[in-house]
Every structure is written in C-alpha cells, then in structure tokens.
TORRO-184854 format. One record per atom (N, C-alpha, C, CB): residue number from 0; atom name; x, y, z. Coordinates in steps of 0.02 Angstrom, whole numbers. Glycine has a CB too. Layout:
# TORRO-184854
- NUM, CA, X, Y, Z
...
END
This chain:
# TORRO-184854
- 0, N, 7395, -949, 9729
- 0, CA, 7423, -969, 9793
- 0, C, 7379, -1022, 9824
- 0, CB, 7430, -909, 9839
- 1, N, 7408, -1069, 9857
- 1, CA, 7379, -1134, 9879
- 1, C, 7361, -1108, 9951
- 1, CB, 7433, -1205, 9875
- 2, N, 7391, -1074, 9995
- 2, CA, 7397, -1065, 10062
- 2, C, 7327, -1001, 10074
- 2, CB, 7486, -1039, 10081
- 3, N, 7290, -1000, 10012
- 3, CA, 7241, -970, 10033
- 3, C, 7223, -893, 10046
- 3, CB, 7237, -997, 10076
- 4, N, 7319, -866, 10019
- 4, CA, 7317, -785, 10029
- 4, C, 7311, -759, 9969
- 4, CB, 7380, -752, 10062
- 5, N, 7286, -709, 9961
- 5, CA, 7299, -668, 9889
- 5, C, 7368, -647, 9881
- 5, CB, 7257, -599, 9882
- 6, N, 7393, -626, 9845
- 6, CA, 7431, -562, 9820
- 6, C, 7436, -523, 9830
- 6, CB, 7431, -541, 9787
- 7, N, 7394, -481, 9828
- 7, CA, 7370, -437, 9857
- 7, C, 7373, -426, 9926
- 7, CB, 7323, -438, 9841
- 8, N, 7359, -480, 9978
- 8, CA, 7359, -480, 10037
- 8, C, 7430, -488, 10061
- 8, CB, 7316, -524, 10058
- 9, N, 7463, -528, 10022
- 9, CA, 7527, -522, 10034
- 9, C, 7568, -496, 10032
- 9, CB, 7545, -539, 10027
- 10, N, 7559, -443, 9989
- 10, CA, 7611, -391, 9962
- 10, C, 7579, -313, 10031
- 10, CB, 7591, -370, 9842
- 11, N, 7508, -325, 10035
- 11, CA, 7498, -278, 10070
- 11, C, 7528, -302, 10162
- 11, CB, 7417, -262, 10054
- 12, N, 7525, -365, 10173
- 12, CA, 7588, -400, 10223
- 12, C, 7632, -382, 10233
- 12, CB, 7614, -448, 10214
- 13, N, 7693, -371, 10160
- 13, CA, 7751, -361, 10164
- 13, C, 7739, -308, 10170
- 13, CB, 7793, -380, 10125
- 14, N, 7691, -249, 10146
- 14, CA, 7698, -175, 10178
- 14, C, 7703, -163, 10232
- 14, CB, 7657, -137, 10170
- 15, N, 7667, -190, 10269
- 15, CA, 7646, -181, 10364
- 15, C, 7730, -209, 10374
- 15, CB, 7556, -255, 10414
- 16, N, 7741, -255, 10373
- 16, CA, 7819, -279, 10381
- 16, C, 7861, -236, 10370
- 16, CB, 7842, -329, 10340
- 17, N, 7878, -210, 10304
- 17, CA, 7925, -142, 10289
- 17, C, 7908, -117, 10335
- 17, CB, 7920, -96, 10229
- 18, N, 7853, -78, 10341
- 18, CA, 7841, -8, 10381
- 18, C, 7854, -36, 10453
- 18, CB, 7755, 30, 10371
- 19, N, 7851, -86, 10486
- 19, CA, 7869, -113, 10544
- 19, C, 7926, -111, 10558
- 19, CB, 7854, -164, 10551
- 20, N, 7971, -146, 10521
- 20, CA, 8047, -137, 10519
- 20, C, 8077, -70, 10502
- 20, CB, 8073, -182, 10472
- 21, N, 8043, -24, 10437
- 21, CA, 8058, 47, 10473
- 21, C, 8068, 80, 10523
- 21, CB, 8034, 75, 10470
- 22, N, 7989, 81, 10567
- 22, CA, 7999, 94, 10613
- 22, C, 8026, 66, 10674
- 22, CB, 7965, 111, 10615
- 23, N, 8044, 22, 10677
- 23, CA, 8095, -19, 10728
- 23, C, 8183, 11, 10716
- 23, CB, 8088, -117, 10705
- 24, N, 8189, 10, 10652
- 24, CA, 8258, 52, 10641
- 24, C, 8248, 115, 10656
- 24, CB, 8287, 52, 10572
- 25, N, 8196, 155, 10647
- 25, CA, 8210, 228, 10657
- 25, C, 8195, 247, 10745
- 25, CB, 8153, 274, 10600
- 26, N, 8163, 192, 10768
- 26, CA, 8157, 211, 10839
- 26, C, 8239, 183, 10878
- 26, CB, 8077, 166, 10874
- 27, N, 8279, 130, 10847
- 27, CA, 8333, 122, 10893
- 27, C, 8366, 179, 10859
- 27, CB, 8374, 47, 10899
- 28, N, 8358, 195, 10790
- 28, CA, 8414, 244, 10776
- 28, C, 8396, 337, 10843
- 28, CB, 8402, 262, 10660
- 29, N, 8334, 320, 10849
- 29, CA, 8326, 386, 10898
- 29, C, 8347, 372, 10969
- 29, CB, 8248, 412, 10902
- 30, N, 8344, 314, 10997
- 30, CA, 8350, 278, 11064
- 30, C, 8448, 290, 11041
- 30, CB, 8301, 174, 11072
- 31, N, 8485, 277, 10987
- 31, CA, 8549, 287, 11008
- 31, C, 8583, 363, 10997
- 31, CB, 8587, 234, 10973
- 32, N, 8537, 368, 10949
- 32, CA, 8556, 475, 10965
- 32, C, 8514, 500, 11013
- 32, CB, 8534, 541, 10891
- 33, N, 8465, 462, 11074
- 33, CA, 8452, 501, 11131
- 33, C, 8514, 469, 11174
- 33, CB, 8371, 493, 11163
- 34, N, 8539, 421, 11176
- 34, CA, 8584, 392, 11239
- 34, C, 8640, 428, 11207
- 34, CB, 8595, 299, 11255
- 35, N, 8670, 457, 11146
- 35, CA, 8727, 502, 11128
- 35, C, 8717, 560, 11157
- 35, CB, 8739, 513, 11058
- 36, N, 8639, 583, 11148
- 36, CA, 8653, 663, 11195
- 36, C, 8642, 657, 11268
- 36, CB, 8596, 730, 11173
- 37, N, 8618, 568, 11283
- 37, CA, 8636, 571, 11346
- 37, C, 8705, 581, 11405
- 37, CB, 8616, 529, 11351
- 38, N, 8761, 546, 11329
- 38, CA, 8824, 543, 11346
- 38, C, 8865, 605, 11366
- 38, CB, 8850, 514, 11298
- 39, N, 8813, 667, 11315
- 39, CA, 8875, 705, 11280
- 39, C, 8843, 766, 11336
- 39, CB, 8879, 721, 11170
- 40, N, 8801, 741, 11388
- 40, CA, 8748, 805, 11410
- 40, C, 8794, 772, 11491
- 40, CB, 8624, 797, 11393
- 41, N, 8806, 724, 11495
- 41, CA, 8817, 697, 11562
- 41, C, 8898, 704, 11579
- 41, CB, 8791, 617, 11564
- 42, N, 8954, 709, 11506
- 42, CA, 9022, 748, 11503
- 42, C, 9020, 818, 11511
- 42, CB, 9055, 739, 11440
- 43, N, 8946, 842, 11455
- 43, CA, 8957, 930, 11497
- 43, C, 8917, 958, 11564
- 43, CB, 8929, 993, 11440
- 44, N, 8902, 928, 11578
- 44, CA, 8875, 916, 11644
- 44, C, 8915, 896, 11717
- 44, CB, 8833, 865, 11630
- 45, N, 8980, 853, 11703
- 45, CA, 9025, 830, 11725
- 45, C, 9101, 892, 11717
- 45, CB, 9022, 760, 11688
- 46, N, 9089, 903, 11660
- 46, CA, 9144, 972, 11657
- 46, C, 9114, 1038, 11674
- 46, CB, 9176, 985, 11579
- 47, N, 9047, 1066, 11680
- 47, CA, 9032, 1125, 11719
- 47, C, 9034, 1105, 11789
- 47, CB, 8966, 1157, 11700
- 48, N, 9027, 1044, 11827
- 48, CA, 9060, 1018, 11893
- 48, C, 9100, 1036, 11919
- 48, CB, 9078, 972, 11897
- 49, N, 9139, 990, 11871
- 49, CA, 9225, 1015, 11891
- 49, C, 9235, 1084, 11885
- 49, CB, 9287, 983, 11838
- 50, N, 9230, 1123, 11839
- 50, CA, 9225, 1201, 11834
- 50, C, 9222, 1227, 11882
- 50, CB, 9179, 1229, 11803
- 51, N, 9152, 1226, 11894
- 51, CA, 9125, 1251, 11971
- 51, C, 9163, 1227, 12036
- 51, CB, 9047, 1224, 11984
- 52, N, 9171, 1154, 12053
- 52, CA, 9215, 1137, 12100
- 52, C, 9288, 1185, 12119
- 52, CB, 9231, 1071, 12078
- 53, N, 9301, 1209, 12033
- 53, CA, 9372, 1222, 12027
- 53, C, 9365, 1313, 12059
- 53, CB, 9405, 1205, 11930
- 54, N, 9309, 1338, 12043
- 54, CA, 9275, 1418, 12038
- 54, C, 9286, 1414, 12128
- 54, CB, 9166, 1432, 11995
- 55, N, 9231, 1368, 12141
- 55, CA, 9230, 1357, 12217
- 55, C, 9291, 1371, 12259
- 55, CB, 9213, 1288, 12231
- 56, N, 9340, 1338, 12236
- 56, CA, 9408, 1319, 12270
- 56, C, 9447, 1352, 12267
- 56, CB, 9437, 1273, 12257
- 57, N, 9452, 1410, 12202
- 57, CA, 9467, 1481, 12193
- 57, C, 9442, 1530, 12253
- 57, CB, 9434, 1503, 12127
- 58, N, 9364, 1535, 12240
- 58, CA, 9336, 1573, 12302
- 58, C, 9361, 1552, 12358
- 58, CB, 9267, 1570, 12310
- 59, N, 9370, 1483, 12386
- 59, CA, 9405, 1477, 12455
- 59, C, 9467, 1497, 12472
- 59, CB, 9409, 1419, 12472
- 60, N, 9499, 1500, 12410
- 60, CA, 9579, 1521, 12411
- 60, C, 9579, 1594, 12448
- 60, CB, 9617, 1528, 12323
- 61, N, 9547, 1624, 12374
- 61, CA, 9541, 1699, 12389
- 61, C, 9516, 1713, 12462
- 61, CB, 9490, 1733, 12338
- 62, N, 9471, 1698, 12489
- 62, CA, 9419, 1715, 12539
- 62, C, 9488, 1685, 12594
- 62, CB, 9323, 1665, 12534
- 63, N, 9519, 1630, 12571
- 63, CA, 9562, 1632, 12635
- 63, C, 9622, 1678, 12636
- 63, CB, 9588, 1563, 12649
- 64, N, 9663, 1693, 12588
- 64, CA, 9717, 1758, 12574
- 64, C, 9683, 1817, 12596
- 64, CB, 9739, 1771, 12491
- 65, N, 9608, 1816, 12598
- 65, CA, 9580, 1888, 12611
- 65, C, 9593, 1888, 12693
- 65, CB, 9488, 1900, 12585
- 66, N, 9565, 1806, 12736
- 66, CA, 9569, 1821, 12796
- 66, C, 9635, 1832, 12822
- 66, CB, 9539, 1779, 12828
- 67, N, 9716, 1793, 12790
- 67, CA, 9752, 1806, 12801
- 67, C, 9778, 1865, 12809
- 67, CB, 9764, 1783, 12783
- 68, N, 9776, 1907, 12734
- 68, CA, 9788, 1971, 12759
- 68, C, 9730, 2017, 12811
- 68, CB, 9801, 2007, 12696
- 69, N, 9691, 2002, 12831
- 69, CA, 9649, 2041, 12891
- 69, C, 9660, 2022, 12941
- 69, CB, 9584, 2042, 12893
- 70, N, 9687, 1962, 12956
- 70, CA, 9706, 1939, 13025
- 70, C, 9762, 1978, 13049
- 70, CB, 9723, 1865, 13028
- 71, N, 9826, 2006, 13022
- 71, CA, 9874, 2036, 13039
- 71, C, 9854, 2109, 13057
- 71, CB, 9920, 2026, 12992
- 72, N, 9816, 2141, 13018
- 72, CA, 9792, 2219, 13026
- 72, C, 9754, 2219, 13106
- 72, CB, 9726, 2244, 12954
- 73, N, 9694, 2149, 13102
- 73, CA, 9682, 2171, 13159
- 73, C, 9703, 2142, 13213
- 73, CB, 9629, 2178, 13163
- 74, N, 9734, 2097, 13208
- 74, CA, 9785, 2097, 13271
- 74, C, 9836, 2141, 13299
- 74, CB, 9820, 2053, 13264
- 75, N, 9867, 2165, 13232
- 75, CA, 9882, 2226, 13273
- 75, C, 9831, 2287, 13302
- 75, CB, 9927, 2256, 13235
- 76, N, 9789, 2288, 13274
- 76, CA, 9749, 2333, 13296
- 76, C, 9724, 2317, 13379
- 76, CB, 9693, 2334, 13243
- 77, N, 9714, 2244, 13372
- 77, CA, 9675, 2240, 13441
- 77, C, 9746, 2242, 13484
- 77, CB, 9617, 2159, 13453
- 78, N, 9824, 2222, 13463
- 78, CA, 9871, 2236, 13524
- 78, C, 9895, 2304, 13529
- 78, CB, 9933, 2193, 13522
- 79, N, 9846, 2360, 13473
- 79, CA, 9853, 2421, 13488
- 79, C, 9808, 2450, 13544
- 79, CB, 9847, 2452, 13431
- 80, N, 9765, 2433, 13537
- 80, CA, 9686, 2450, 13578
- 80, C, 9714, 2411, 13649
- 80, CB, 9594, 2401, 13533
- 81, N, 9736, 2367, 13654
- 81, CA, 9767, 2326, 13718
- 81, C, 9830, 2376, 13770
- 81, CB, 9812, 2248, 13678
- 82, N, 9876, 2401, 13711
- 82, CA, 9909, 2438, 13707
- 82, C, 9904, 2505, 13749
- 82, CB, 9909, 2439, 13654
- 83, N, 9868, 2529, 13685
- 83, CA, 9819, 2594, 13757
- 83, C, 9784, 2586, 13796
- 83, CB, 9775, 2641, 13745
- 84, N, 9758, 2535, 13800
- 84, CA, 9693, 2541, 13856
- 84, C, 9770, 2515, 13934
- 84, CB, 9592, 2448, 13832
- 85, N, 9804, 2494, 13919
- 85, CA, 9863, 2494, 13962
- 85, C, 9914, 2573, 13978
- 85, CB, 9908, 2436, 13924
- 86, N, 9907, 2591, 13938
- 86, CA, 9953, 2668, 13941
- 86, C, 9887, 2711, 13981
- 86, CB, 9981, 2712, 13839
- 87, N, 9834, 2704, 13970
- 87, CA, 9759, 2736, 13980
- 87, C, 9778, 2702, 14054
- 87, CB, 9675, 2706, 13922
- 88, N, 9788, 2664, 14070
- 88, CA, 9767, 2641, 14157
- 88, C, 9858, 2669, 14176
- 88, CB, 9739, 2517, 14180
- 89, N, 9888, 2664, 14152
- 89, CA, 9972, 2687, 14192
- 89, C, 9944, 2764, 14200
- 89, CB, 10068, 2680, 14127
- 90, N, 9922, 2781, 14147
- 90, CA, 9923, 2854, 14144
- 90, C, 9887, 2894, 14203
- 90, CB, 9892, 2874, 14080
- 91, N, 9816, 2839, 14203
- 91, CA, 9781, 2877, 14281
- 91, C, 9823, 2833, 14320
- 91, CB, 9682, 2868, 14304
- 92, N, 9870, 2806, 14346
- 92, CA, 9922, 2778, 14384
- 92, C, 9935, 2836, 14430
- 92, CB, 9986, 2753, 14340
- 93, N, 9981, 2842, 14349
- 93, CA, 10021, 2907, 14379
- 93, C, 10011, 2979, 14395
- 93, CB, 10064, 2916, 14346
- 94, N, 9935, 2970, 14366
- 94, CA, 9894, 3044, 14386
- 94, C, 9881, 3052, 14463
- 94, CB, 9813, 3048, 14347
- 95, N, 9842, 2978, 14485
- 95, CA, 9849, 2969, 14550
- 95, C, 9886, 2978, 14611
- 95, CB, 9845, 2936, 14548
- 96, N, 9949, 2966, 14590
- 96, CA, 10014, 2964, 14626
- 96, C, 10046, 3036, 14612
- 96, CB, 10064, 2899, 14600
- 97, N, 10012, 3103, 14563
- 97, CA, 10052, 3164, 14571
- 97, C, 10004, 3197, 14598
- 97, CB, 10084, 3198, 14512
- 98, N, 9940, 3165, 14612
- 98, CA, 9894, 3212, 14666
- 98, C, 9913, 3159, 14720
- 98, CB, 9795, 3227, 14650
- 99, N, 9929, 3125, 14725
- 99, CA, 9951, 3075, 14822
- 99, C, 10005, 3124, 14831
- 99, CB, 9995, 2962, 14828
- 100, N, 10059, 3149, 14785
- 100, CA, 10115, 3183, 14789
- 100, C, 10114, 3249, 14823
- 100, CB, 10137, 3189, 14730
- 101, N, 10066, 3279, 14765
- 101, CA, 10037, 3349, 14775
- 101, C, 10014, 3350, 14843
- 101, CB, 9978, 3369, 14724
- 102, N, 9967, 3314, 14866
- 102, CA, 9945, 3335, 14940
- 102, C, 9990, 3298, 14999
- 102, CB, 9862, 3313, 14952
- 103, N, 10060, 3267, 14974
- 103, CA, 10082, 3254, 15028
- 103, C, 10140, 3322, 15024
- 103, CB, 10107, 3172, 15036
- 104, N, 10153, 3347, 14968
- 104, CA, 10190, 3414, 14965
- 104, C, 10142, 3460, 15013
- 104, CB, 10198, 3445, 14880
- 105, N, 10082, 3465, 15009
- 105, CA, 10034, 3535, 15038
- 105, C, 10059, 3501, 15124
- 105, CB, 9913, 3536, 15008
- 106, N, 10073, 3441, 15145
- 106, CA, 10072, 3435, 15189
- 106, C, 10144, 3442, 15217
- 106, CB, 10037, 3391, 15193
- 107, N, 10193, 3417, 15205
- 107, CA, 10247, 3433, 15210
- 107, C, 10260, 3513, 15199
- 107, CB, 10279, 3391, 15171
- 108, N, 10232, 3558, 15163
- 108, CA, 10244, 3633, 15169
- 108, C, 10215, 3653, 15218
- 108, CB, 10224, 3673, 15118
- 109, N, 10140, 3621, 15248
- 109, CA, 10132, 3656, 15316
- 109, C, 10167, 3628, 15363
- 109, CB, 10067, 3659, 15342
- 110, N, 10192, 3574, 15370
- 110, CA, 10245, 3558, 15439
- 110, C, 10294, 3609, 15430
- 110, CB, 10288, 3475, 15443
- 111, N, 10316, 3627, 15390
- 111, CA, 10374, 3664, 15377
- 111, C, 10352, 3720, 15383
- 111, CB, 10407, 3655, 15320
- 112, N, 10316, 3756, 15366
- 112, CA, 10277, 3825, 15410
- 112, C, 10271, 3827, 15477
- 112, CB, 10206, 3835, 15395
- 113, N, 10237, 3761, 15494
- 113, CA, 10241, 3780, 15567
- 113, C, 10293, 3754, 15609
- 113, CB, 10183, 3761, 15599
- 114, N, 10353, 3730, 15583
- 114, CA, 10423, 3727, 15623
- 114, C, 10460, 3782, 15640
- 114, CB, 10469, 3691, 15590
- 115, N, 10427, 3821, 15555
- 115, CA, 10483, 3890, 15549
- 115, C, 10436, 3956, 15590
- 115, CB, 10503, 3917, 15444
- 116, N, 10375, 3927, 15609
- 116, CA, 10323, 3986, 15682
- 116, C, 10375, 3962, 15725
- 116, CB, 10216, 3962, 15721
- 117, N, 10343, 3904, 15731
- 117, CA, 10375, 3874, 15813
- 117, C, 10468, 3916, 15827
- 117, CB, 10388, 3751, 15803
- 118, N, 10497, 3892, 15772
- 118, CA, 10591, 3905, 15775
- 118, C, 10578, 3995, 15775
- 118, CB, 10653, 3865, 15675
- 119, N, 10542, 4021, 15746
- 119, CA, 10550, 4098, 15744
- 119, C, 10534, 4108, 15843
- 119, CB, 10474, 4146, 15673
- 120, N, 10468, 4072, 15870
- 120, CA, 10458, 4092, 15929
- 120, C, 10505, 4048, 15967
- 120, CB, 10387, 4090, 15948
- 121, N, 10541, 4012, 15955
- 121, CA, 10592, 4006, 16003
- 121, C, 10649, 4034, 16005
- 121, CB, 10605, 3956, 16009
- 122, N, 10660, 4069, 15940
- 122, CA, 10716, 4108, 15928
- 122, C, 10709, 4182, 15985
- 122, CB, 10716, 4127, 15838
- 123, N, 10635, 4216, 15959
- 123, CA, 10617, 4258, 16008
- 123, C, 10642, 4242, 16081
- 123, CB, 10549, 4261, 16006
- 124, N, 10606, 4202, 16117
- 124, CA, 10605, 4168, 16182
- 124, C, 10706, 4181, 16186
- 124, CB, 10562, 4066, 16177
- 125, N, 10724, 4146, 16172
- 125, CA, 10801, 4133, 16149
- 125, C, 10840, 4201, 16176
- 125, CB, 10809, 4124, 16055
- 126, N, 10818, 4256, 16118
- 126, CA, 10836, 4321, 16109
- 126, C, 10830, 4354, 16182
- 126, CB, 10792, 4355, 16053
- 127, N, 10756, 4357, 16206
- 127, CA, 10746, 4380, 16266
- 127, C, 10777, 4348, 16321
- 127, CB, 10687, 4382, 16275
- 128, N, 10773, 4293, 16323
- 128, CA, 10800, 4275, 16390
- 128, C, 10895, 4293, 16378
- 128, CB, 10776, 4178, 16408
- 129, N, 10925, 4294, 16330
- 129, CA, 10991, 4338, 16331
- 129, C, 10996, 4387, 16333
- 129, CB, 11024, 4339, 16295
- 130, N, 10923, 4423, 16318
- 130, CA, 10937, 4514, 16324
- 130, C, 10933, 4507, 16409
- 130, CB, 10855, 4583, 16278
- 131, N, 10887, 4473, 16451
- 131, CA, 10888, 4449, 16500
- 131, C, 10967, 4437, 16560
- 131, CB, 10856, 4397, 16473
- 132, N, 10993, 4397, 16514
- 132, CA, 11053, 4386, 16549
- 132, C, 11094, 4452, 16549
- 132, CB, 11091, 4328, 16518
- 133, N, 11097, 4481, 16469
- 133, CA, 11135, 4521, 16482
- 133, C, 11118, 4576, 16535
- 133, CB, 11149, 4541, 16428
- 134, N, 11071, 4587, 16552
- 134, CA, 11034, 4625, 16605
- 134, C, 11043, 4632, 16659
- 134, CB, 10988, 4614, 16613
- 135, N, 11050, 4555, 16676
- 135, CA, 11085, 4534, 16736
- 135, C, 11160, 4534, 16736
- 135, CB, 11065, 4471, 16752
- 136, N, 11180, 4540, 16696
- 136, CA, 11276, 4551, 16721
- 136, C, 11282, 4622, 16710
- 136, CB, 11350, 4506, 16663
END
C-alpha cells in the first residue's frame, strides 16, 4: 500500500467500521421496538381510559337511579312526617276545644242548677202566697 496503511490496519479499520455499523443498526433497531412499545403502551393506556371513563359513567348512572329511587321514599316520608306533625297539632286543636267545651258544659250545668234553686224557690213563694189567697176567700 502506497497510502502508508498496512493491511492489517485496514482490515482491523474495517472491523471498528462493521462493529460501528452494527451497532448503529442494532441501536435504531431498539429505538424502533422502544417507540412500538411506546405505541402499543400509549393505545393500552388510552383503552384502560376509556374503560374507566366508561366504569365511571356507569357508577354515575347507577349512583343516580339509586338517588332517584330514594328521592320518592323520602319524600314521601318527609310529606308523611309533615302529615302528622299536622294531625299532631289538629289533634291538640281539638283536645283544646273539648276541654273549652267541657268547662263551658260545667258552667252551663251550674246556671242551670241554680235557675232550677231559684224556679223551685219561687215556685214555693208562688205556692204560699196561693195557699195565702186561698185563706183569704
């Protein structure tokens, strides 16, 4: 060789070269099977998403059919409780008004007792002053 290299040096050249270009192919070949399981990690990653989004939106369903049906139970419940606590106030209403009753009865029975003193002693009075008259004729 004119250019001053061995053979030797050159062939051990083209080794470093091979093995260079080896490894330049085997590192893009790893750089494109890491960006494949980047692909294939970022679709299942993207479909346990959606999954979950979908799980989520289930649970909201449910959780809202649950409040639906509880909203009716206790609404009626609370226009039951409304309900009585209204029959509960008529009731002492009208408890009120059969003792206003009651003691206007105790009172009205004593006027009436003492009309029927009074009418018995005027009946007396009455009696006598005719046994009276008749006395006199």
């Amino acid at each position: 060789m004119s250019s001053g290299i061995s053979v030797d040096e050159f062939q051990a050249l083209e080794q470093k070269v091979l093995r260079a270009v080896e490894i330049v192919k085997r590192e893009r070949e790893a750089r494109a099977a890491a960006e494949a399981e980047i692909v294939s990690l970022r679709q299942q990653l993207a479909a346990q998403a959606e999954a979950a989004q979908s799980q989520i939106a289930a649970a909201q369903s449910k959780a809202e059919a649950a409040q639906s049906q509880i909203a009716p139970p206790r609404s009626h419940a609370e226009a039951a409780h409304s309900k009585a606590a209204t029959a509960e106030g008529q009731i002492q209403a009208a408890q009120s008004q059969v003792q206003a009753a009651q003691r206007e009865k105790a009172a009205t029975e004593g006027q009436i007792a003492a009309l029927i003193q009074e009418r018995d002693a005027v009946r007396q009075r009455v009696e006598r002053m005719l046994h009276q008259m008749d006395e006199l004729l």
